[in-house]
C-alpha positions as CSV (number, residue, x, y, z in Angstrom):
1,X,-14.4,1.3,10.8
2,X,-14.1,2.2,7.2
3,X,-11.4,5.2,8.2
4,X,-9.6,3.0,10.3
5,X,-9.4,-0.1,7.4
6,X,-8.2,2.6,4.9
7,X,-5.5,3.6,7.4
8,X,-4.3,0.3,8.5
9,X,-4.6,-1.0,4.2
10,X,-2.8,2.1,3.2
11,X,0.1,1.5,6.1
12,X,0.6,-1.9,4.7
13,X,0.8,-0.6,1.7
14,X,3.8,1.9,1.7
15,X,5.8,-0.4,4.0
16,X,5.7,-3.3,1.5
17,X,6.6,-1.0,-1.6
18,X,9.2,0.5,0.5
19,X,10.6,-2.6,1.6
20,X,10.5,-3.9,-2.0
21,X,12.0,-1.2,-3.6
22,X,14.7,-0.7,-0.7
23,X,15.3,-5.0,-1.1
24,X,15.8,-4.6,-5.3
25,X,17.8,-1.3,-4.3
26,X,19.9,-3.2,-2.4
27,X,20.6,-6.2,-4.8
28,X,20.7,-4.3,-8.1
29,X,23.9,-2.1,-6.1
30,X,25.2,-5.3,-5.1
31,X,25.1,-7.0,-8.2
32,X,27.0,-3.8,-9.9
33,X,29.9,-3.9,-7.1
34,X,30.1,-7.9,-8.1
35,X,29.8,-7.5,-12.0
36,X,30.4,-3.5,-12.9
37,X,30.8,-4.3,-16.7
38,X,27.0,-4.9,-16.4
39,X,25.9,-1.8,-14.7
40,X,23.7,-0.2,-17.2
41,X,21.6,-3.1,-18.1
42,X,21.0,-3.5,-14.2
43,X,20.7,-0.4,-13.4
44,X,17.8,-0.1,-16.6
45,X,16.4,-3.4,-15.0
46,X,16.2,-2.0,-11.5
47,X,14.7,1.7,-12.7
48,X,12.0,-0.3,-14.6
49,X,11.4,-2.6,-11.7
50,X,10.6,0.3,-9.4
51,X,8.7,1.5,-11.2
52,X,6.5,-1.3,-11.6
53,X,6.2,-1.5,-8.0
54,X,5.2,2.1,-7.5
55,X,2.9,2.0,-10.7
56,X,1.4,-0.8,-8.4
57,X,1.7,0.7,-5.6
58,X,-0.1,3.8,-6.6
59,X,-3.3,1.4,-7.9
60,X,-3.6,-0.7,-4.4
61,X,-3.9,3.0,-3.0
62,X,-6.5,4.1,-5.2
63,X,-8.4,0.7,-4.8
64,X,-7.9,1.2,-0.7
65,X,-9.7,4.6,-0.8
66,X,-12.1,4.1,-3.1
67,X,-13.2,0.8,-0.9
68,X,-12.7,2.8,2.4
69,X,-14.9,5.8,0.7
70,X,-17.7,3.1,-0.1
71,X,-17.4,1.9,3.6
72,X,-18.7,4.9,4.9
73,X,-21.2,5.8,2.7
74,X,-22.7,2.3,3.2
75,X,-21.8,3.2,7.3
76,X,-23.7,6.4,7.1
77,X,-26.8,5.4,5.3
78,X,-27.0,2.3,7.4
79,X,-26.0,3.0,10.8
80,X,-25.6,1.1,13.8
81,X,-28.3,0.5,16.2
82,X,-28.0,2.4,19.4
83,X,-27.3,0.7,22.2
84,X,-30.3,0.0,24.1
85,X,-30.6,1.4,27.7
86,X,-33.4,-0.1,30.2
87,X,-35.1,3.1,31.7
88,X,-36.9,0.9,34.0
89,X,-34.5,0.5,37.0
């Protein structure tokens, strides 16, 4: 279950960073085309932008793995109880 959270977490993960980097792509090019005397300080804007996403980005991913690792060890050292199977019939 822990492999299967971190896969699902980190999934999440790089489609919301991708979809928010692709959505500030899309206005910062669309602001340029509707103001190009501005283009540097929104093109500065948008590079610092992404890189606060990916900056966040990167420390959701370590927080995923590092929760997903402690999943399993806490799996493995407490596991599961077998199913029980009636060896009377």
């Amino acid at each position: 279950m822990g492999i299967m959270g971190i896969g699902i977490g980190v999934g999440l993960l790089v489609i919301g960073a991708g979809y928010g980097i692709g959505r500030l792509a899309g206005a910062a090019v669309e602001a340029i085309a509707r103001q190009p005397e501005a283009a540097g300080n929104i093109r500065g804007t948008a590079i610092v932008l992404a890189a606060l996403i990916e900056g966040f980005t990167f420390f959701a991913l370590i927080v995923a793995i590092l929760l997903g690792g402690n999943a399993v060890t806490i799996e493995q050292k407490n596991p599961a109880p077998a199913a029980v199977v009636d060896h009377a019939k």
